[in-house]
C-alpha positions as CSV (number, residue, x, y, z in Angstrom):
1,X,24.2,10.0,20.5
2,X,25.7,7.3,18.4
3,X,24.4,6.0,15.3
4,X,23.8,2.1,15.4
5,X,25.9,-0.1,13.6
6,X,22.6,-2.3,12.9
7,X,20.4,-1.7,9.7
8,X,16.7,-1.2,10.7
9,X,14.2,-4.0,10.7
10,X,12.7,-3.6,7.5
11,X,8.4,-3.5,7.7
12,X,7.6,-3.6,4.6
13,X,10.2,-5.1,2.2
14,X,10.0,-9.0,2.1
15,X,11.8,-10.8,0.0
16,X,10.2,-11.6,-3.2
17,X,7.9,-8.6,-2.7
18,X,9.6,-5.4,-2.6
19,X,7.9,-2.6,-4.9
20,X,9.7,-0.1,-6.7
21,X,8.9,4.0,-6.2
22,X,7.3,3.9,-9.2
23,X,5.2,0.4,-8.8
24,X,3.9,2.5,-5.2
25,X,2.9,6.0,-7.1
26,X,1.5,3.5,-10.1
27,X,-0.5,2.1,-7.0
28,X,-1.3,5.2,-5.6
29,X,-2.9,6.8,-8.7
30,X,-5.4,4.1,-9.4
31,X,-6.6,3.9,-5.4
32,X,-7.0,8.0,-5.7
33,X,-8.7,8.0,-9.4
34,X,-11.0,5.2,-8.0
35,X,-14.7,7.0,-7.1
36,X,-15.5,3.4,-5.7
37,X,-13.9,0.9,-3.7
38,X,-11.2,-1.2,-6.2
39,X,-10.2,-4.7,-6.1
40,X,-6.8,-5.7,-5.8
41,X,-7.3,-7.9,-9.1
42,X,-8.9,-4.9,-10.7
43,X,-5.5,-2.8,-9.4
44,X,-3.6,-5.5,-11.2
45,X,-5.4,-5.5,-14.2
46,X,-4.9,-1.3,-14.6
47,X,-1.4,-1.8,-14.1
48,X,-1.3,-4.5,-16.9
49,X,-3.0,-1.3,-19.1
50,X,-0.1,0.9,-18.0
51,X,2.3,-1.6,-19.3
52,X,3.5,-2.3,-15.4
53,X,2.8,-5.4,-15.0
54,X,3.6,-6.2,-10.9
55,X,3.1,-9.7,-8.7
56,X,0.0,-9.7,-6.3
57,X,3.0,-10.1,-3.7
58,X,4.3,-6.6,-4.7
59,X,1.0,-5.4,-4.7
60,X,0.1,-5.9,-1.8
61,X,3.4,-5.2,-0.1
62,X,2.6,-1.4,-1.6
63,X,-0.9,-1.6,-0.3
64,X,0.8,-2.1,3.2
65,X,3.0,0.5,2.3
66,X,0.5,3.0,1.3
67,X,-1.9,2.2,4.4
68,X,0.2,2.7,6.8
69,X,-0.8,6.3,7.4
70,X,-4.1,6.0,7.1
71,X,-4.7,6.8,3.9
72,X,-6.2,3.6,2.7
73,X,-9.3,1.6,3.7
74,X,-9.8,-2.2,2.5
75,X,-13.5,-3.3,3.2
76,X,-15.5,-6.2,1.8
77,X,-15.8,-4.5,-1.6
78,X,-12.2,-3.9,-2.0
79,X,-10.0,-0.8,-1.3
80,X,-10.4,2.9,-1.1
81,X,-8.4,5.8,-0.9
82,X,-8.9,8.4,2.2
83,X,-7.9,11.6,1.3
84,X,-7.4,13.4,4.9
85,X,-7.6,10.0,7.4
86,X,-8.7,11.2,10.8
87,X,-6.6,11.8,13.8
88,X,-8.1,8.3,15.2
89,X,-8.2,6.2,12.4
90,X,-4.7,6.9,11.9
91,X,-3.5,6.3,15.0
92,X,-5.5,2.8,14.7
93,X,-3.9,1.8,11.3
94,X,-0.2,2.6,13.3
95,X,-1.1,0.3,15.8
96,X,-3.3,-2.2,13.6
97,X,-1.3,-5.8,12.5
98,X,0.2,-5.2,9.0
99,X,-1.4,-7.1,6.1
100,X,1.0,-9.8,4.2
């Protein structure tokens, strides 16, 4: 099989909001130390502590990132990290429109 001359469509890098490895684990940490759901401004304002300051745009590109499995839920009282998602709640999230 031959290898396509064509890059990939990207589906999560945008321009002006493409977070670094480090801006996603940053991310990652503060959704799986959170015992309640988080807001994205309180996300922000932890990041700020940490000295990694990021742009709500970045943000949220990693929070697509990071939900893509499964492994985060947003609800009306912010977000909240799933530890094992279920077999049908991931399949949902794969097929679900991404958030922007």
């Amino acid at each position: 099989m031959a290898v396509s001359t064509r890059p990939p469509r990207l589906e999560f890098a945008h321009e002006g909001a493409n977070p670094t490895l480090e801006t996603i684990e940053y991310v990652r940490a503060i959704l799986r130390a959170a015992e309640t759901p988080i807001s994205r401004n309180e996300v922000l304002r932890k990041l700020a502590t940490w000295g990694h300051s990021t742009t709500r745009q970045t943000l949220n590109a990693a929070i697509a990132f990071l939900g893509a499995d499964g492994n985060l839920a947003e609800g009306s009282k912010g977000l909240i990290w799933l530890s094992e998602p279920s077999a049908k709640l991931a399949e949902a999230v794969r097929h679900a429109t991404p958030l922007r």
